[in-house]
C-alpha positions as a LaTeX table, in Angstrom:
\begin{tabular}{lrrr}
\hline
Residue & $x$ (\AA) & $y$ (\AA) & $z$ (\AA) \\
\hline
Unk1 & $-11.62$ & 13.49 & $-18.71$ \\
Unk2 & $-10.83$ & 10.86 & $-16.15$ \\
Unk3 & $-7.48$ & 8.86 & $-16.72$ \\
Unk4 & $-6.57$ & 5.75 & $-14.49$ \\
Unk5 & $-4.38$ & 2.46 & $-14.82$ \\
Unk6 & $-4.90$ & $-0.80$ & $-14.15$ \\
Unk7 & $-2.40$ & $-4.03$ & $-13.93$ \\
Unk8 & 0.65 & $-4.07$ & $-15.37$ \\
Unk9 & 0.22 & $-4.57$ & $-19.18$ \\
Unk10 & 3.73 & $-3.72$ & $-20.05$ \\
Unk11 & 3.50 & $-0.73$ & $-22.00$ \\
Unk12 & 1.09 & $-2.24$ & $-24.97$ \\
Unk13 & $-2.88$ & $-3.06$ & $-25.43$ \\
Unk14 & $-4.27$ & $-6.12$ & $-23.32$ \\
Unk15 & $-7.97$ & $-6.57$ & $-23.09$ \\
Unk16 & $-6.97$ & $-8.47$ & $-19.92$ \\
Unk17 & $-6.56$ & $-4.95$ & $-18.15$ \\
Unk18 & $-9.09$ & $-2.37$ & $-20.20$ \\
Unk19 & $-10.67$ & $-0.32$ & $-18.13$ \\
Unk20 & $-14.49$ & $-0.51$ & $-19.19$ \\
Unk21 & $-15.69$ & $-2.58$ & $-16.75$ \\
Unk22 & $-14.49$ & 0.49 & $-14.84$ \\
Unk23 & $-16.32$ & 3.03 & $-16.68$ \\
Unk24 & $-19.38$ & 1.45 & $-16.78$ \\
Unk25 & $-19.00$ & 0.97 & $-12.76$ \\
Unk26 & $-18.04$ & 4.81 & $-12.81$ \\
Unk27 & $-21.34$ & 5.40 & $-14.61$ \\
Unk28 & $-23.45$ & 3.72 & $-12.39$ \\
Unk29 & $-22.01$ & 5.88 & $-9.32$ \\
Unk30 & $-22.49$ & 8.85 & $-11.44$ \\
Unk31 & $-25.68$ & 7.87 & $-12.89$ \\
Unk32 & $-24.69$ & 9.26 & $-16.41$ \\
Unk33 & $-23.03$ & 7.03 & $-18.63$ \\
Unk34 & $-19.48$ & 7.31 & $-18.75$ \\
Unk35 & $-17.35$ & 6.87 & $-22.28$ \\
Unk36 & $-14.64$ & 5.60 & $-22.85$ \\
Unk37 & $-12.25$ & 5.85 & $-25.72$ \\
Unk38 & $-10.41$ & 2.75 & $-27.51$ \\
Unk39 & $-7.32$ & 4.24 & $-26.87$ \\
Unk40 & $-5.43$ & 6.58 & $-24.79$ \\
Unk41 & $-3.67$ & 9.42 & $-26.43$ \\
Unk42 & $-4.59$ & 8.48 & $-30.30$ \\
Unk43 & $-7.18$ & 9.30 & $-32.70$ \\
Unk44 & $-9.89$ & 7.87 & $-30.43$ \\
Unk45 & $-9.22$ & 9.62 & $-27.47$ \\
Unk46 & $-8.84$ & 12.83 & $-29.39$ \\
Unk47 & $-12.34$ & 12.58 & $-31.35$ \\
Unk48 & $-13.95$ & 11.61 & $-27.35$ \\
Unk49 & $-12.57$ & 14.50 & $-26.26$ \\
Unk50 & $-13.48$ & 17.09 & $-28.90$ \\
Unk51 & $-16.80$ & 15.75 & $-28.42$ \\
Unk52 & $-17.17$ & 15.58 & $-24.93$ \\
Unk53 & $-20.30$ & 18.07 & $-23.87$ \\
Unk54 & $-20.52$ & 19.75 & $-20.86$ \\
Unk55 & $-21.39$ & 18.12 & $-17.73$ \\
Unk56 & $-20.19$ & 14.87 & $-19.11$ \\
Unk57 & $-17.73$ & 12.18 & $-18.39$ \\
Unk58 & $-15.27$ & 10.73 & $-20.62$ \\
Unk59 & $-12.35$ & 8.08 & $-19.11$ \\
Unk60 & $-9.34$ & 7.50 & $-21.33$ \\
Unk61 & $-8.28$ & 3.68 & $-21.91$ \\
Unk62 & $-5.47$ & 2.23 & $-19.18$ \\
Unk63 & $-2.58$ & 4.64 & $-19.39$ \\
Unk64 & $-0.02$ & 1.63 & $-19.03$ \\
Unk65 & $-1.10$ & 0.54 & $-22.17$ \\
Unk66 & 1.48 & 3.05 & $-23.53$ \\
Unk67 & 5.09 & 2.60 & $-22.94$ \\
Unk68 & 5.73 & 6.52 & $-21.92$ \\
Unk69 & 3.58 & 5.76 & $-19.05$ \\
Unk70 & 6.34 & 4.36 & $-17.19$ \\
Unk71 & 9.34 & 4.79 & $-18.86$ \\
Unk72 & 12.51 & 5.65 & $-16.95$ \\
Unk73 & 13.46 & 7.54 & $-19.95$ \\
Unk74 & 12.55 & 10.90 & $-19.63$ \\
Unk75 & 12.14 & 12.10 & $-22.96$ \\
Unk76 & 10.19 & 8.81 & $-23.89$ \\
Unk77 & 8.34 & 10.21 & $-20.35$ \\
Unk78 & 7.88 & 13.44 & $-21.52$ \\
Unk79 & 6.36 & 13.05 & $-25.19$ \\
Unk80 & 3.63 & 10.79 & $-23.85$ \\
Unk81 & 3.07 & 13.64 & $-21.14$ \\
Unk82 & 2.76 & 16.69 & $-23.92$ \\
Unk83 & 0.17 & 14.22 & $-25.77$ \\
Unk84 & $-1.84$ & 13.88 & $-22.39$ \\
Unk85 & $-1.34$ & 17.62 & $-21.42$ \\
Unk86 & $-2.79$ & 18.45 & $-24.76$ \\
Unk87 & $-6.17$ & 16.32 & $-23.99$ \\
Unk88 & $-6.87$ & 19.03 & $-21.25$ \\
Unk89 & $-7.06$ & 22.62 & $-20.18$ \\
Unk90 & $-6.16$ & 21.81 & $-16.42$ \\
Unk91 & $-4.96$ & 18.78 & $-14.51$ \\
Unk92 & $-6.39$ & 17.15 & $-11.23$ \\
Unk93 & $-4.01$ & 14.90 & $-9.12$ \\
Unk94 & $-6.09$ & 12.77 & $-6.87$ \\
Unk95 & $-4.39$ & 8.97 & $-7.06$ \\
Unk96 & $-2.62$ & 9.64 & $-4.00$ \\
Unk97 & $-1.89$ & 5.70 & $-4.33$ \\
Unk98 & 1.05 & 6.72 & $-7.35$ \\
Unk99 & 2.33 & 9.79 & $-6.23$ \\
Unk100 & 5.74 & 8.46 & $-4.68$ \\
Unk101 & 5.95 & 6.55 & $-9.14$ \\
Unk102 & 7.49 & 9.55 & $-11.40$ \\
Unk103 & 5.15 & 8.44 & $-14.25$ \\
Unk104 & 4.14 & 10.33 & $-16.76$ \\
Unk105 & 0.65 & 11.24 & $-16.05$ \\
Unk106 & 1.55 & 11.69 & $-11.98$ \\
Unk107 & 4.73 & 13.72 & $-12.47$ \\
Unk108 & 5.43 & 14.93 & $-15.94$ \\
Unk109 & 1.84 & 16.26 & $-16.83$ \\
Unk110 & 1.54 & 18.49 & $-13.76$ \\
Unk111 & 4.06 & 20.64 & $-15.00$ \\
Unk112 & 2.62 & 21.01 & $-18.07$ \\
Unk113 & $-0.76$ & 22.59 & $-17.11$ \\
Unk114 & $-2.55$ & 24.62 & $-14.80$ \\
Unk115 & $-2.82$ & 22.25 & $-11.66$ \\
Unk116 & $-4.17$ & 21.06 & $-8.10$ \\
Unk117 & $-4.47$ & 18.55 & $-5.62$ \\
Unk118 & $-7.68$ & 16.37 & $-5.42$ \\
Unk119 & $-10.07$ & 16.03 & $-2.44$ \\
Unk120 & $-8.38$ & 12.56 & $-1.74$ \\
Unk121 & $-5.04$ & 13.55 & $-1.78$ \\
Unk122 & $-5.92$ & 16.33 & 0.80 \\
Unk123 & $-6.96$ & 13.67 & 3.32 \\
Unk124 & $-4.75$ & 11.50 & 2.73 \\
Unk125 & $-1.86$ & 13.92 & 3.69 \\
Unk126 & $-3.85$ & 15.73 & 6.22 \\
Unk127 & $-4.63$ & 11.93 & 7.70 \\
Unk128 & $-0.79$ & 10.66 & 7.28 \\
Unk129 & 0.75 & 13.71 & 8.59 \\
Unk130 & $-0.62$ & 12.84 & 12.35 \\
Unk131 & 1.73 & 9.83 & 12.11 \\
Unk132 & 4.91 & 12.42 & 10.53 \\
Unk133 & 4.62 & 14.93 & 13.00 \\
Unk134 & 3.30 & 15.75 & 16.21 \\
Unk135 & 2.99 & 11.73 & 17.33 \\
Unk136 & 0.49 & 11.25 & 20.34 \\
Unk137 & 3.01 & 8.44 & 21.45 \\
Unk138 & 2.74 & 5.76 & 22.26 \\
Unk139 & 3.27 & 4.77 & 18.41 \\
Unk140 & 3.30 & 1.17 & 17.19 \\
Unk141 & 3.39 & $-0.25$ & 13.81 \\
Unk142 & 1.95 & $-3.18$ & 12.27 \\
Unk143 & 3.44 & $-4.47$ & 9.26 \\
Unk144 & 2.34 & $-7.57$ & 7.35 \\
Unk145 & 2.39 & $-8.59$ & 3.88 \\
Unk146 & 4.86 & $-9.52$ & 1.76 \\
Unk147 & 7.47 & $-7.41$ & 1.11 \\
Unk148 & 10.32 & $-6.09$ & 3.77 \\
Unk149 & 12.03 & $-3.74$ & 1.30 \\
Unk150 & 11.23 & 0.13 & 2.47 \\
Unk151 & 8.78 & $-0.88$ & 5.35 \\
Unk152 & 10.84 & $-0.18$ & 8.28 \\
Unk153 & 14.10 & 2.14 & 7.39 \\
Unk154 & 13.11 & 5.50 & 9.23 \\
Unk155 & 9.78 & 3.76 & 11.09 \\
Unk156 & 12.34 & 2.50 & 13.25 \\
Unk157 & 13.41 & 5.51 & 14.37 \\
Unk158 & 9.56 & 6.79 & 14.54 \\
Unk159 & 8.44 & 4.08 & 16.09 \\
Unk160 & 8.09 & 2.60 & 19.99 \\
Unk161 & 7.23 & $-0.79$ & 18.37 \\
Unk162 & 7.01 & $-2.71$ & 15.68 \\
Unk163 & 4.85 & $-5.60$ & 15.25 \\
Unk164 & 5.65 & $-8.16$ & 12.46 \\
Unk165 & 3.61 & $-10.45$ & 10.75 \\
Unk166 & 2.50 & $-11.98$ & 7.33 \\
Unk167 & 4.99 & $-13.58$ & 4.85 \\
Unk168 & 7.29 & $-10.53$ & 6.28 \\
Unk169 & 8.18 & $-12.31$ & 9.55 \\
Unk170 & 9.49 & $-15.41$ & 7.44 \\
Unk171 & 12.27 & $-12.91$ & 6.41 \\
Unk172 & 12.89 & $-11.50$ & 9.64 \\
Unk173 & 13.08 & $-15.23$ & 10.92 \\
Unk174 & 15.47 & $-16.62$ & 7.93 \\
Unk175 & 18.17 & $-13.24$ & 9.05 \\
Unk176 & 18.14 & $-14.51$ & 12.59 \\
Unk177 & 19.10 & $-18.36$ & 11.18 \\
Unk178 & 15.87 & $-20.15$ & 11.93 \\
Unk179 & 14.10 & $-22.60$ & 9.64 \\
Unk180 & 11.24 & $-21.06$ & 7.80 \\
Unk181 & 10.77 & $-24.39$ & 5.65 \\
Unk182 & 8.69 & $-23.39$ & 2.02 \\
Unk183 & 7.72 & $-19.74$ & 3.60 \\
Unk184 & 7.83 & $-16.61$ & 1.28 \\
Unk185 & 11.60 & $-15.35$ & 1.97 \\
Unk186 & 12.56 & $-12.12$ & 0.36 \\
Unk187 & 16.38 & $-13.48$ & $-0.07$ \\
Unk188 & 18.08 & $-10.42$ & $-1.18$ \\
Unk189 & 16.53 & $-8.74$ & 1.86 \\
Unk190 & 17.88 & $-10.33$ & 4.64 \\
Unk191 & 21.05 & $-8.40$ & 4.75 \\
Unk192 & 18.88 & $-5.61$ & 5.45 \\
Unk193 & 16.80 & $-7.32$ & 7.60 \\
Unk194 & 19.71 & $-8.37$ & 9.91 \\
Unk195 & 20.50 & $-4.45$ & 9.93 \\
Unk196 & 17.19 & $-3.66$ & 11.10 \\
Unk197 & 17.30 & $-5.92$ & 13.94 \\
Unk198 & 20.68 & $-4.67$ & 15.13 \\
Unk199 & 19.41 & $-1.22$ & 15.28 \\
Unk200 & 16.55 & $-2.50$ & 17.17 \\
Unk201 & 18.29 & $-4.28$ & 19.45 \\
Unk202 & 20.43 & $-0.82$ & 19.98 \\
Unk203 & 17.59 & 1.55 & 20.47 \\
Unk204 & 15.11 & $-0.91$ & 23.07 \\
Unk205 & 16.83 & 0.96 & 26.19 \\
Unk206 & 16.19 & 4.20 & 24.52 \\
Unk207 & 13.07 & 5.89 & 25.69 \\
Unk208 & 10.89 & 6.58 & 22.45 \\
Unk209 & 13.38 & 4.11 & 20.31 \\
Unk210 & 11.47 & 1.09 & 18.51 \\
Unk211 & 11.63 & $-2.26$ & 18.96 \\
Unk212 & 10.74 & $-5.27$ & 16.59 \\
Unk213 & 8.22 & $-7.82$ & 17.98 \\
Unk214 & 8.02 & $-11.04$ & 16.16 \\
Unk215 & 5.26 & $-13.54$ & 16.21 \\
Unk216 & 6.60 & $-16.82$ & 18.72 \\
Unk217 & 4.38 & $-19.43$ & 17.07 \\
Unk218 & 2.87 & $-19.78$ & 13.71 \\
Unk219 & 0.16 & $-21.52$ & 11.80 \\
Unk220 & 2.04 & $-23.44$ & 9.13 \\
Unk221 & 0.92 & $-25.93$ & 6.15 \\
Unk222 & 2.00 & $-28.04$ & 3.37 \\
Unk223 & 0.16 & $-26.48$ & 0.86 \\
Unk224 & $-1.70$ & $-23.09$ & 0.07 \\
Unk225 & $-5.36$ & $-24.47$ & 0.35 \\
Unk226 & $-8.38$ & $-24.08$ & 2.49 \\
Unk227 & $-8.37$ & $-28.27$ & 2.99 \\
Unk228 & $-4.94$ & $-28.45$ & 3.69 \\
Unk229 & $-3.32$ & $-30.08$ & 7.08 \\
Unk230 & $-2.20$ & $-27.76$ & 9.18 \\
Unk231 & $-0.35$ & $-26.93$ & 12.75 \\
Unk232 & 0.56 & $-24.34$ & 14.69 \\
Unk233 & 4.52 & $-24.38$ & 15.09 \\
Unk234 & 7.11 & $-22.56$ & 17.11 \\
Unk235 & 7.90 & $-19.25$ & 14.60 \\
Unk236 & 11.56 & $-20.68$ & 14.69 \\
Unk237 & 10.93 & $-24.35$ & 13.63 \\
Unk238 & 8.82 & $-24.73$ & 10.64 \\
Unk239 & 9.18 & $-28.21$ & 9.29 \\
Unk240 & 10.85 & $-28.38$ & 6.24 \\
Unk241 & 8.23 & $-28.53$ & 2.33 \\
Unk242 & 5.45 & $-26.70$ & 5.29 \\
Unk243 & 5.03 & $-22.71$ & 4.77 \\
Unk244 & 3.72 & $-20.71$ & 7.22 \\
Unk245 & 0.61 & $-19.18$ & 6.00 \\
Unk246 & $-1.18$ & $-17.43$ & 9.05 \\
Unk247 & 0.23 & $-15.87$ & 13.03 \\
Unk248 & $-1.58$ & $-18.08$ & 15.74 \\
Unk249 & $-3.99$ & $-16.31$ & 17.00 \\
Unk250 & $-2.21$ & $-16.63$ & 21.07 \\
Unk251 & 0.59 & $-14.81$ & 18.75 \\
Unk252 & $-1.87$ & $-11.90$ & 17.58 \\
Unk253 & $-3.58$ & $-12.06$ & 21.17 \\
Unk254 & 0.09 & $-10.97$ & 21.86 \\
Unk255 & $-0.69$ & $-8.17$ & 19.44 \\
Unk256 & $-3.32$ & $-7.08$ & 20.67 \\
Unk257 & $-2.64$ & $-7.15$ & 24.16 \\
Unk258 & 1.04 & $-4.80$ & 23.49 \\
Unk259 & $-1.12$ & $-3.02$ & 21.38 \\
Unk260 & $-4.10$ & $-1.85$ & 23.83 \\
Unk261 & $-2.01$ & 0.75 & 25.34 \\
Unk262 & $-0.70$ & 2.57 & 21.71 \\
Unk263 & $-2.15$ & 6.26 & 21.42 \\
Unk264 & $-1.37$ & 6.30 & 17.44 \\
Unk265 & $-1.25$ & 2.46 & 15.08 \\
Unk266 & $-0.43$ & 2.64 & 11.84 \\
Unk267 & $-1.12$ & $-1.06$ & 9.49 \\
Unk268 & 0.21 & $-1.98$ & 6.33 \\
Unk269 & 0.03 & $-5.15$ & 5.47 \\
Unk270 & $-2.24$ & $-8.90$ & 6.37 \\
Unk271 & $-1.00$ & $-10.79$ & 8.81 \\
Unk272 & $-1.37$ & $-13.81$ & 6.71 \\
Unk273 & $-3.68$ & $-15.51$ & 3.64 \\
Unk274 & $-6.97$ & $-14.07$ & 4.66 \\
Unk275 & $-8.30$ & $-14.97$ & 1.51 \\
Unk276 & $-8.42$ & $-18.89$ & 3.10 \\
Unk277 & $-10.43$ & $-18.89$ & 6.54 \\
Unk278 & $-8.06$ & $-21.21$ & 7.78 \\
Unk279 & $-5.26$ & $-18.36$ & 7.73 \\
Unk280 & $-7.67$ & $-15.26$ & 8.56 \\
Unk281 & $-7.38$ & $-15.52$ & 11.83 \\
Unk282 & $-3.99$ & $-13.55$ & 13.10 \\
Unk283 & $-5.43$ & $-10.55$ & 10.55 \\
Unk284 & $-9.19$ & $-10.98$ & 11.65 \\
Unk285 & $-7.74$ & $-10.61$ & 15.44 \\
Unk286 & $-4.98$ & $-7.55$ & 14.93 \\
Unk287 & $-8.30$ & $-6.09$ & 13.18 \\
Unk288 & $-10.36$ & $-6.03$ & 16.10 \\
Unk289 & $-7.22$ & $-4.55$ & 18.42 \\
Unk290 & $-6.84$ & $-2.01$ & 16.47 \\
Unk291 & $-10.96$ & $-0.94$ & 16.81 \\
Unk292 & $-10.47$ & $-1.77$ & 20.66 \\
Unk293 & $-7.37$ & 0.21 & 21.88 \\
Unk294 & $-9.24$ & 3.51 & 21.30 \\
Unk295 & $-5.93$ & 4.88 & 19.03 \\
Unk296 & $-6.00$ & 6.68 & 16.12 \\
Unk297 & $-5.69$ & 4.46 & 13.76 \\
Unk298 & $-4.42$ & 4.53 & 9.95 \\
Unk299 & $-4.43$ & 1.47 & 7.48 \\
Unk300 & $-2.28$ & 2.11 & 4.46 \\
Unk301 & $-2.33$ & 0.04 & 1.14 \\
Unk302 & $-4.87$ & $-1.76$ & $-0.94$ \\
Unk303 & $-4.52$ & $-5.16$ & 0.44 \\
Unk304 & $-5.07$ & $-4.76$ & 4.22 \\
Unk305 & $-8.02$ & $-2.49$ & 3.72 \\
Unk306 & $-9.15$ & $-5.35$ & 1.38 \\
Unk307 & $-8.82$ & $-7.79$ & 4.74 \\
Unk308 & $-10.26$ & $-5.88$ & 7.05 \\
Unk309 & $-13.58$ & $-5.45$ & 4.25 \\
Unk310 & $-13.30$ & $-9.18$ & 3.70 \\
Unk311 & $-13.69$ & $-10.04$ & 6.84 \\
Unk312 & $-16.30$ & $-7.70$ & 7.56 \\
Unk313 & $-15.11$ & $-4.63$ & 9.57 \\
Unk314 & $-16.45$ & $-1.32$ & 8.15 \\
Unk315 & $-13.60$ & 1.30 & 6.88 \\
Unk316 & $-15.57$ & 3.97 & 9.78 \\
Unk317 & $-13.87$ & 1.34 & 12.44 \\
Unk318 & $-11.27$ & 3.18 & 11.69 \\
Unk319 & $-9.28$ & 6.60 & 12.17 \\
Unk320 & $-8.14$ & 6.36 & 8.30 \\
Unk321 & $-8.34$ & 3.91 & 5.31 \\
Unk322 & $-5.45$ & 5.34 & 2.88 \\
Unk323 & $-5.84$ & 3.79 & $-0.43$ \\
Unk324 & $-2.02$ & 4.11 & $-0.89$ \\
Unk325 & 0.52 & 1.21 & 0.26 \\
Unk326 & 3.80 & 2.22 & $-0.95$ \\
Unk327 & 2.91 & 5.74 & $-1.01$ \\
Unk328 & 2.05 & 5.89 & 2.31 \\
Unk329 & 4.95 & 4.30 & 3.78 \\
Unk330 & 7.02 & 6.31 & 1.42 \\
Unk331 & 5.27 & 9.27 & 3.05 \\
Unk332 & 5.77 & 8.21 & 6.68 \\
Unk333 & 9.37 & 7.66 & 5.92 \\
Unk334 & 9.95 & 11.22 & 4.82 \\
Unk335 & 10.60 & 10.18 & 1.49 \\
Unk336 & 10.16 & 12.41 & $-1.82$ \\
Unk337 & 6.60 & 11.67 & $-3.67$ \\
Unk338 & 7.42 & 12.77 & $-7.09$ \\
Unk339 & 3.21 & 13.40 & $-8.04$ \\
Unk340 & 2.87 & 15.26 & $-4.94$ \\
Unk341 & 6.15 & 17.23 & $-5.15$ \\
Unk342 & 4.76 & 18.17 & $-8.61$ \\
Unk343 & 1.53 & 19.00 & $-7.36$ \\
Unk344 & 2.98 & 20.99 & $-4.54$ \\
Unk345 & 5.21 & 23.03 & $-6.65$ \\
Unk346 & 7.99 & 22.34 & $-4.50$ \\
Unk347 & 9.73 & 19.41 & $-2.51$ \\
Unk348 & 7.66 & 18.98 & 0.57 \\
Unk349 & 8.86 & 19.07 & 4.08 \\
Unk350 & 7.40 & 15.93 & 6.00 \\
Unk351 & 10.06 & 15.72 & 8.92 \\
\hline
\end{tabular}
């Protein structure tokens, strides 16, 4: 009995987010045709269950279509978790991606049944810990994307660098007073992100001690579109109704040139819209730095190893694709997984 999630349907049915098409793609890998019930704890699931043969493969409908999936109430939690736990004799954890969410079938079912780690969840950790403990320094870290909030906290006292790119420089830029014009700002973030520098600025005469290293020019547009006009700018002077939407690539030559010496990178997050060619470039070019400096490498999260497939580097480039983004930085940080805690029987030491 496989059980998965997909979107965010908010705790009720959406066709928008069933899972078949995944079954039927699960199928095809398996080659055996894979069920899968109309709902996810009720009478369907049940009946698909009971008469499930051996050998066979039966996949539950989205899990998020039920509320207790993610409920911060824990008794709500818990009585979707004893209708799970009572699908199944034992329970396999192997979406390392949602072990740092305390949902109900990460956390709360793993205590209610015999229970183990999956194969991916073993690399994962066995891959992550190299960047926990025991660092073959030096250590630099790329983050992109969009989102500042829990990306640097301990890395910065992990870290000898930090490179920043993506929509998550426009923050870093907006704390230090520049003009980011229509660029993706996380506002309530830049109270943080003005800490962050400070203890940067304190720790770059420290031996070991991280530094943040911001992109000095930017490609930058009017519009979010492959035709649209577009110039590179000083980082610090985007023109105001422009957004930046890529680094230059003399910025991610910068990049790559700071990062040629690193013994251990770790990348989470696209350097800017590589879904438009125009914008590809900065990630296409940290991409190939990262296969060139002869590190071992980790990319965490579902959207940079979606980049660096897009644009047509192979995951064996690599030292490690993880398939988790927040877990993985939650990981790095030191931070309490609930699912693997669970798992694991007991809190985990990471630090």
């Amino acid at each position: 009995m496989v059980c998965a999630h997909l979107g965010r349907p908010g705790g009720k049915p959406d066709r928008r987010y069933s899972l078949a098409p995944v079954a039927e793609r699960l199928g095809e890998l398996l080659g055996d045709p894979v069920a899968l019930a109309a709902d996810t704890v009720g009478p369907a699931a049940r009946a698909a269950v009971a008469a499930l043969p051996p050998g066979r493969v039966v996949m539950l409908e989205n899990l998020r279509f039920c509320a207790g999936e993610t409920s911060k109430d824990d008794a709500e939690r818990a009585a979707f978790a004893g209708q799970l736990a009572a699908l199944a004799d034992v329970y396999v954890g192997d979406g390392f991606g949602v072990l740092h969410r305390r949902h109900a079938s990460v956390h709360d079912v793993v205590r209610r049944l015999p229970h183990a780690a999956g194969y991916l969840v073993a690399a994962e950790t066995a891959a992550l810990s190299r960047l926990a403990a025991d660092i073959q320094r030096p250590y630099a870290v790329v983050l992109g994307g969009a989102k500042v909030a829990d990306k640097i906290g301990a890395l910065l006292d992990r870290a000898d660098q930090i490179f920043v790119g993506g929509a998550v420089a426009f923050t870093f830029l907006a704390a230090q007073g520049h003009p980011v014009g229509a660029s993706l700002v996380e506002r309530d973030q830049l109270d943080a992100v003005r800490g962050y520098l400070d203890r940067a600025r304190c720790q770059e005469t420290r031996v070991g001690r991280a530094r943040i290293v911001l992109p000095p020019d930017i490609v930058a547009a009017p519009a979010r579109a492959p035709g649209a006009l577009r110039k590179v700018v000083p980082a610090g002077q985007i023109p105001t109704d422009w957004m930046g939407l890529d680094i230059r690539p003399e910025a991610a030559w910068l990049f790559a040139a700071q990062l040629a010496g690193a013994k251990t990178i770790f990348w989470n997050g696209p350097m800017g819209v590589f879904e438009l060619e125009p914008f590809a470039a900065g990630t296409r070019t940290v991409a190939g730095a990262l296969i060139d400096s002869g590190a071992f490498t980790v990319i965490g999260g579902g959207d940079t190893a979606a980049a660096v497939r897009a644009l047509g580097f192979a995951d064996s480039a690599f030292g490690y694709v993880s398939t988790g983004g927040g877990a993985s930085l939650d990981y790095l940080q030191g931070k309490d997984l609930p699912g693997l805690d669970a798992l694991a029987g007991i809190a985990v030491a990471r630090v």
